[in-house]
LOBA-256365 format. One record per residue (C-alpha): residue in three letters; x, y, z negated. Coordinates in steps of 0.02 Angstrom, whole numbers, plus 50000, padded with zeros to 5 digits. Layout:
<nodes>
ALAXYZ;...
</nodes>
This chain:
<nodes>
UNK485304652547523;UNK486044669347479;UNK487384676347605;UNK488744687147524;UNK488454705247567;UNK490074708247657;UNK489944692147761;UNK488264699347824;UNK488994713147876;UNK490474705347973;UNK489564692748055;UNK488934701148231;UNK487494689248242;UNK485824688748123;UNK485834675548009;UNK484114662848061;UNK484394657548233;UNK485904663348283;UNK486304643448356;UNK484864649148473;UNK485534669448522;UNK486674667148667;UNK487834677948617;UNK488294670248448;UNK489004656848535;UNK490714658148568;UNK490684656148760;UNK489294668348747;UNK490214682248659;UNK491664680848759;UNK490424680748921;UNK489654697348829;UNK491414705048808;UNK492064700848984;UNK490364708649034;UNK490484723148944;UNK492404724048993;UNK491784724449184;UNK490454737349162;UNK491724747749077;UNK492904745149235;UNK491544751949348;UNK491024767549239;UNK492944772149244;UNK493014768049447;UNK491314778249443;UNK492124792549350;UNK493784793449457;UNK492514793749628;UNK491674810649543;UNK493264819049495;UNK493924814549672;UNK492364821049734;UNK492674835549657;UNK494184839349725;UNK493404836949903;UNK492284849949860;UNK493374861649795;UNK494834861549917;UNK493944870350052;UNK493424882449919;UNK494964885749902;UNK495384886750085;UNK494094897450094;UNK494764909449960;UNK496174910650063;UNK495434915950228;UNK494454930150122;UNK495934935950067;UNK496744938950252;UNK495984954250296;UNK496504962950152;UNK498194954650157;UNK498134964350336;UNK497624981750289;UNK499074980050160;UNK500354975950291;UNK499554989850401;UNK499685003450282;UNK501754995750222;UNK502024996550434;UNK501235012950452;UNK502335021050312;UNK503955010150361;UNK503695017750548;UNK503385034350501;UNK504855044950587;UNK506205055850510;UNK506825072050585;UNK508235082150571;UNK507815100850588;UNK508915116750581;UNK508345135650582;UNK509655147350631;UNK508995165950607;UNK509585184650618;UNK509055187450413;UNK509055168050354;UNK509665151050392;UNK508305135350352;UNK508995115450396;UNK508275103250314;UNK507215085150345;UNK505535082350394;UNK504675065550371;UNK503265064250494;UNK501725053550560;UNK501415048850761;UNK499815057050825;UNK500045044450929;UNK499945057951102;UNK501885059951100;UNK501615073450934;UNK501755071250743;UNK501315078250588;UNK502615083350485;UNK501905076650292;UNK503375079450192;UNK505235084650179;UNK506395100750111;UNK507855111350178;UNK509165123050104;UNK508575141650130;UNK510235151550154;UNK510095171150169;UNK511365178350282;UNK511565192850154;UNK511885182649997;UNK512655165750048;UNK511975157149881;UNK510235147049946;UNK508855136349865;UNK507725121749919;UNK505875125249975;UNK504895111150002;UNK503555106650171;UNK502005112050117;UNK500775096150136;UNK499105103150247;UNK497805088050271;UNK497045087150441;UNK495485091350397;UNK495925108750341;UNK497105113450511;UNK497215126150554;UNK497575129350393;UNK497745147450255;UNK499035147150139;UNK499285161650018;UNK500985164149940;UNK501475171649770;UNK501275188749812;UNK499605187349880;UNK500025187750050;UNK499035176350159;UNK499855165450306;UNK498625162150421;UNK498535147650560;UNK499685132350503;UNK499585114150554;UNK501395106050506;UNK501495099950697;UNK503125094650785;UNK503345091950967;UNK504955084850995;UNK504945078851157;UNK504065095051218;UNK504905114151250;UNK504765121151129;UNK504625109150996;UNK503655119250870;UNK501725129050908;UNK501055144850872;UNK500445138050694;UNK502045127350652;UNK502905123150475;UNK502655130450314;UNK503845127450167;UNK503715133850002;UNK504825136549815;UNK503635135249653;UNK501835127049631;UNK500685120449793;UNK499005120649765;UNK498265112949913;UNK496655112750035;UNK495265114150018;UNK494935130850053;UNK496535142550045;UNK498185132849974;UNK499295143049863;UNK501005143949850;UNK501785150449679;UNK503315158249760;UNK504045159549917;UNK503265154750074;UNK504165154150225;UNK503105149350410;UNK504305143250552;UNK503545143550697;UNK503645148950897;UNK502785163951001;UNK503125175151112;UNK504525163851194;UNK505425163051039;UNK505855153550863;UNK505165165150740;UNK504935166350548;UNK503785174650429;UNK504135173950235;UNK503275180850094;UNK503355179149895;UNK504745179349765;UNK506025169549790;UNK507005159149697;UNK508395173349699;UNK507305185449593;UNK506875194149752;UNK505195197249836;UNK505245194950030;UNK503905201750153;UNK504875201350323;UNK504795192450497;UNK506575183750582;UNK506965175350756;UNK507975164750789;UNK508475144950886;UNK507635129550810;UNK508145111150829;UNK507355094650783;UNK508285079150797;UNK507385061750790;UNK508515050150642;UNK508215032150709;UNK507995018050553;UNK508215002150612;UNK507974996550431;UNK506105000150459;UNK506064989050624;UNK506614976450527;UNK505514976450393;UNK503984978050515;UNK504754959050590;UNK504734951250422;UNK503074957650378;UNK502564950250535;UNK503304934750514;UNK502394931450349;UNK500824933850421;UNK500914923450532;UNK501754907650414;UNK500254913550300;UNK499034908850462;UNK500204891750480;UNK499814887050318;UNK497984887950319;UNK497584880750471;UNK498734865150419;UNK497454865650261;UNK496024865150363;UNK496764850950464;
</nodes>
């Protein structure tokens, strides 16, 4: 007997004996399905246990990524608190040839002393009441005591930008240099483009040394004395900032040890 083409290839079973293959009978091919139904059940239970699996491995990966990441989360709120605490000074030179008042932002040495690291003040001349802002000359701590030569070649020897405030006097023999123009910093000698002008105390007095053009069109080489104050500016904005920095780190720590757990 011939079978038609296309019912040969509908027909799931072969065509001699298929009375004797199980599975052409039709409680055997709907054992075969449930069967393969089943097996199919248990590959998709076996592939949900290996993505959950998975995840067991990865999450303390994860945890783990986030303990790395805690010490350089603290060096970062170290160097925010160390720049939030940093302390900012009033100061005011009052002189027989110039007047100098300004602000100084300065770093704790940690011994009761800072280092003044950046700020301005008005320079007033007695003689000509129009002034002009010099800026503090930065002087990194490796290179104090430190030479700075000013724009007419004059070289001011000895500086270390170092306040006292809770001391008499206030200022040391090297003291504050602030300048108009161009710095050119350490190492080696600095360089000021114009004016330079070194406040500073000896001899049992405030004095003052500048040198260079000014902004003024004139040239100065000449020394003052005079009275110096510094007055510490309290920011309780910092404080604050330094308590919510401090709170984060420690709901960061929370957080991971509740991971852990």
């Amino acid at each position: 007997m011939t079978i038609p083409f296309e019912s040969r290839r509908a027909h799931p079973c072969p065509v001699l004996g298929r009375e004797q293959d199980p599975l052409c009978r039709p409680e055997g091919r709907e054992r075969g399905f449930r069967h393969r139904g089943e097996e199919s059940k248990r590959d998709g239970r076996r592939h949900s246990g290996h993505s959950a699996l998975r995840g067991r491995v990865n999450r303390p990966s994860r945890q783990a990524d986030v303990v790395r990441r805690l010490p350089l989360l603290a060096l970062c709120l170290w160097f925010i608190s160390s720049v939030a605490m940093a302390e900012t000074f009033d100061f005011s030179y009052l002189g027989s040839v110039y007047d100098l008042s300004g602000t100084l932002i300065a770093n704790s040495n940690g011994d009761g002393t800072y280092t003044a690291v950046g700020g301005s003040g008005l320079l007033t001349y007695l003689a000509n009441p129009t002034g002009f802002t010099v800026n503090l000359y930065p002087i990194p701590p490796a290179d104090v005591p430190a030479t700075v030569r000013t724009g007419d070649g004059t070289d001011q020897i000895g500086l270390d930008n170092l306040l006292l405030p809770s001391s008499t006097p206030m200022l040391d023999v090297y003291g504050l240099i602030f300048g108009s123009g161009t710095f050119i910093p350490p190492p080696g000698t600095g360089h000021i483009s114009g004016l330079g002008i070194n406040l500073y105390y000896q001899g049992g007095t405030y004095r003052s040394f500048a040198s260079g053009p000014d902004n003024l069109g004139n040239n100065q080489y000449q020394g003052d004395s005079g009275t110096f104050s510094l007055v510490d500016v309290p920011e309780p904005g910092a404080f604050s900032l330094l308590v919510t920095m401090l709170a984060s780190v420690m709901g960061l720590v929370a957080l991971v040890k509740k991971r852990v757990a």
